[in-house]
N, C-alpha and C positions, 0 to 999 in steps of 0.2 A: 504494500500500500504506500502512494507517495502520494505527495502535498496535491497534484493535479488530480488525481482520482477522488477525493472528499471532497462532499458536496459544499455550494460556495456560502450556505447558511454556518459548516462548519469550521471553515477558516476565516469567514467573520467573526464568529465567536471567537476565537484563537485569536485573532489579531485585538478583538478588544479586548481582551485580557488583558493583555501585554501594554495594550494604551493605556486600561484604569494602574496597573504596576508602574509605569511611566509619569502619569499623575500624582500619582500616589509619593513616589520617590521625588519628585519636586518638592510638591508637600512637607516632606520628611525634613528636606534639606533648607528650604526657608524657612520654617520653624525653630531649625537649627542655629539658624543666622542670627530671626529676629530675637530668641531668647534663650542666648547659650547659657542662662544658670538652670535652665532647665535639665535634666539627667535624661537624654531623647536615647539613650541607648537602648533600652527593650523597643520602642517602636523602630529604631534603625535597622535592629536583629531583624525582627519582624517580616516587615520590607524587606529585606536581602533573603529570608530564609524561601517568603513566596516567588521572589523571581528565580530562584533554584528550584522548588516545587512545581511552578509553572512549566519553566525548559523542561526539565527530565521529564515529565506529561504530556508534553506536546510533542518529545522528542520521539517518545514511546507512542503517539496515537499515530503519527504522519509518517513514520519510515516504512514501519512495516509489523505484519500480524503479528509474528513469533517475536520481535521484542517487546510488542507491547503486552503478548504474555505471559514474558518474563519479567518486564517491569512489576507487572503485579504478583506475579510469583517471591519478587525479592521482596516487596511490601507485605507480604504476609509472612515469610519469612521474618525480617526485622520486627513486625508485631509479635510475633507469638515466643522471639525469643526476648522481648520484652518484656513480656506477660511472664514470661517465667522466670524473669529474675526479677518480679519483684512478689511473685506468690512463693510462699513456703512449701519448699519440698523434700520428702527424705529423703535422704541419703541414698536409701536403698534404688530409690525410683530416676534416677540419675543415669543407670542404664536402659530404663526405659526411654527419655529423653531421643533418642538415637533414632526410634522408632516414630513417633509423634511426628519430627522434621519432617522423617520419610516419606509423610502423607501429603509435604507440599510440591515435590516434581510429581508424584504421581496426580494429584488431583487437579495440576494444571497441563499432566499430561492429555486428563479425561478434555480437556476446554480446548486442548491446542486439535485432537482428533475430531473433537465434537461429536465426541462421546455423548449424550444427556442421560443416557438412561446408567451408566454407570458414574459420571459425572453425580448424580442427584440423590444414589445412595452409598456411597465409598465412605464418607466420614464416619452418617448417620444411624450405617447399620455395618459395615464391614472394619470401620475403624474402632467403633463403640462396643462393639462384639468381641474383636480378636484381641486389641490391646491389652486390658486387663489380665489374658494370658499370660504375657509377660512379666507384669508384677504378680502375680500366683507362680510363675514359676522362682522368681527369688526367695520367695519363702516370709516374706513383711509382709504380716496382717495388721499391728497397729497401723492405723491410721488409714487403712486402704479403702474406706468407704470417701474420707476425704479426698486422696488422691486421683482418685479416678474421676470424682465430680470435678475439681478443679484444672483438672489435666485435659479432658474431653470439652469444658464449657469454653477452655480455650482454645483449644482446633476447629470448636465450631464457629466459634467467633473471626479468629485472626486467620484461616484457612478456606473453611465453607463456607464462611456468609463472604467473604471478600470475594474466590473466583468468583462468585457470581456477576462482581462487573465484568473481570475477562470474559465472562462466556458471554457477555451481550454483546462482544464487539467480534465475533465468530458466526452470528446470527444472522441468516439470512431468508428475505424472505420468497415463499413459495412461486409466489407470482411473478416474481422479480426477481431471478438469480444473481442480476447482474447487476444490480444496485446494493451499495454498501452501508447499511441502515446503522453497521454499528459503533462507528465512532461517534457518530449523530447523537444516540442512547445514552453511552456513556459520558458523554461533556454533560448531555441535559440534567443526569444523575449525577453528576460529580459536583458542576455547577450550582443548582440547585439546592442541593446538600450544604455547601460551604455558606450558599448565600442566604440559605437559612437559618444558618446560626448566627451571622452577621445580623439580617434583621427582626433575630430573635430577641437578641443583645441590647439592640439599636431601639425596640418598640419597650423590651424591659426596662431600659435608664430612663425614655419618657415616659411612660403611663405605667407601668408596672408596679403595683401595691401590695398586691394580695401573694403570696408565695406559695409555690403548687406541691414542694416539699422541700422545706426550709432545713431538716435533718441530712440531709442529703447533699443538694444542691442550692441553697441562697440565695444566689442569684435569678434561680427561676421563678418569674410573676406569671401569673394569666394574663395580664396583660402583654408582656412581650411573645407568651405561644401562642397565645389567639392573634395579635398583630402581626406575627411570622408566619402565621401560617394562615393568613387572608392574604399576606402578602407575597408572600412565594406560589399559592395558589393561582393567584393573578397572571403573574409571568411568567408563570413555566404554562398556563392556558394561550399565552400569546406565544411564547416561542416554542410552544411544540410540534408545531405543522412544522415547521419550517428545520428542527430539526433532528426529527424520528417520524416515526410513521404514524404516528397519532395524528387525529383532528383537535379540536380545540377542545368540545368536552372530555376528550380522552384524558387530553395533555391537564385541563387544569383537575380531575380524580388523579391523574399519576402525582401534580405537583400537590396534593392534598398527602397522598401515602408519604411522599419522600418528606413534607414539614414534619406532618407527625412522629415517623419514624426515626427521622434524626433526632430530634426533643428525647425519644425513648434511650435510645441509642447513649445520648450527651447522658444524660442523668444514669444512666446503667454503668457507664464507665467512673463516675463523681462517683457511686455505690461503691465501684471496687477500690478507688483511691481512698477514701473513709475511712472503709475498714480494713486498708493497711498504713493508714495515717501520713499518707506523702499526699503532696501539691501537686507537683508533676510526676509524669511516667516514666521521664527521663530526659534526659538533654542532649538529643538526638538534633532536634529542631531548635538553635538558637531564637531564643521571641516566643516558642510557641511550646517547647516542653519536648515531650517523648513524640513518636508515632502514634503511641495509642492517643495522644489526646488532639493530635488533629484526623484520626479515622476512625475518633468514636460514635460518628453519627452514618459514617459509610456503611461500618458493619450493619448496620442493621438497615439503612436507604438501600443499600445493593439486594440482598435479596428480595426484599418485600417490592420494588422495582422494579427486579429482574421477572419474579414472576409473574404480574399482573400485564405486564409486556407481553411476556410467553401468552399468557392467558386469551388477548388480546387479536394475536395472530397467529398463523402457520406460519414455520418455521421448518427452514431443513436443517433436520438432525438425524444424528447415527443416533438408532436406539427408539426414540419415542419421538411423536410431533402431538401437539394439543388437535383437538377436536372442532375448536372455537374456530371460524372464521372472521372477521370484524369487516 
């Protein structure tokens, strides 16, 4: 896949990106100017860490298929080796470890063949089945009801809910082999996603009163989810024609799933940060913290997404295609 082959609504989006980054980094920089006792360092990280998150995204959507399967293969990768260095595990379960990885070439081997039918159960029943073999075979039963919860809820998260965006950009439809819908999919999900919790943020600091779970998350008001998500519903309803195969009501029920879902997603990952008492996930992302805390609202927009897409149309896949027509 290169830049000429993607449709011209998608390297519109791609080029604004990179104009609001351009903006944005002036911003940064006269602010700088006009009030150097100001400490502008975290928003500078910030700024620099998205024009690196940007390129490597767009580098991965516009070359070609297999990198951009790989791109998200190393991003689940990097999450889930995060995720486990910051949950407690024994000792013992340390060679298990080994195995758990293994499930990320393979499940983005299923995305890269398009595979679905064994793409859709390899985690959820063949990884969730066999692995525990493994720690039964070491002979550690303290603690093994825990380990297995915690070990599994993160390959589901940082592994199987993520390929899911790889596999929307392998998606093609029945009618149209020859049209490339799924880079289209994936900006509208990714975008979406981000610019959801931007003005989730943005409608929480102005009308946001009321706290939808203050033990948890603080920062979250009804006012800012119900503002984020009339407002994300709004434009992902305008810009989904133009880029994925939705009409307008389609696009604004999909931008309804992806507001809400991210909101679950933000506050699921603040749950796990709680209760192992850190801020960030880690300091992967200058400005922004770990991995897990800018794709904690993906993991859960990408599947819930991916399927209502599937849902939505025929699709050619090895393995199974849905029934639905649209």
């Amino acid at each position: 896949m290169i830049w000429s082959q993607l449709e011209p609504a998608v390297r519109w989006t791609l080029g604004a990106i990179f104009g609001v980054l351009i903006v944005a980094t002036i911003i940064v920089w006269v602010l700088g100017r006009r009030f150097p006792q100001r400490n502008g360092t975290e928003l500078r990280q910030r700024v620099n860490t998205w024009w690196i998150i940007a390129t490597i995204f767009t580098a991965a959507i516009v070359v070609n298929r297999t990198l951009s399967i790989v791109f998200f293969a190393i991003v689940s990768f990097l999450a889930l080796k995060e995720y486990l260095s910051l949950i407690p595990i024994r000792q013992a379960d340390r060679r298990v470890l080994f195995w758990a990885y293994l499930t990320i070439p393979l499940q983005y081997c299923w995305v890269y063949t398009e595979w679905y039918g064994i793409f859709i159960i390899f985690i959820p029943v063949f990884a969730f089945l066999l692995l525990p073999l493994r720690m039964i075979a070491i002979g550690e039963t303290e603690g093994y009801i825990r380990a297995n919860g915690t070990l599994h809820w993160g390959m589901m998260l940082m592994v199987f809910c993520l390929s899911h965006a790889a596999f929307l950009l392998v998606l093609k439809l029945k009618d149209d082999p020859t049209r490339l819908p799924g880079p289209g999919m994936v900006l509208f999900l990714v975008v979406f996603t981000q610019l959801n919790d931007v003005l989730q943020y943005i409608w929480g600091k102005s009308l946001g009163r009321r706290k939808i779970v203050p033990s948890v998350s603080p920062g979250k008001t009804w006012g800012g989810f119900l503002g984020g998500l009339g407002s994300t519903t709004a434009l992902a309803a305008l810009a989904g024609p133009y880029l994925t195969p939705m009409n307008h009501w389609q696009s604004l029920v999909g931008g309804a799933i992806i507001a809400a879902g991210g909101f679950v997603g933000d506050v699921n990952i603040s749950a796990l940060k709680r209760d192992l008492k850190i801020k960030d996930s880690g300091t992967l992302l200058p400005g922004h913290g770990g991995i897990l805390d800018r794709i904690d609202s993906l993991i859960y927009t990408a599947p819930l997404f991916f399927h209502y897409i599937y849902y939505l149309f025929q699709f050619q896949t090895f393995g199974y295609s849905p029934g639905r027509v649209s």
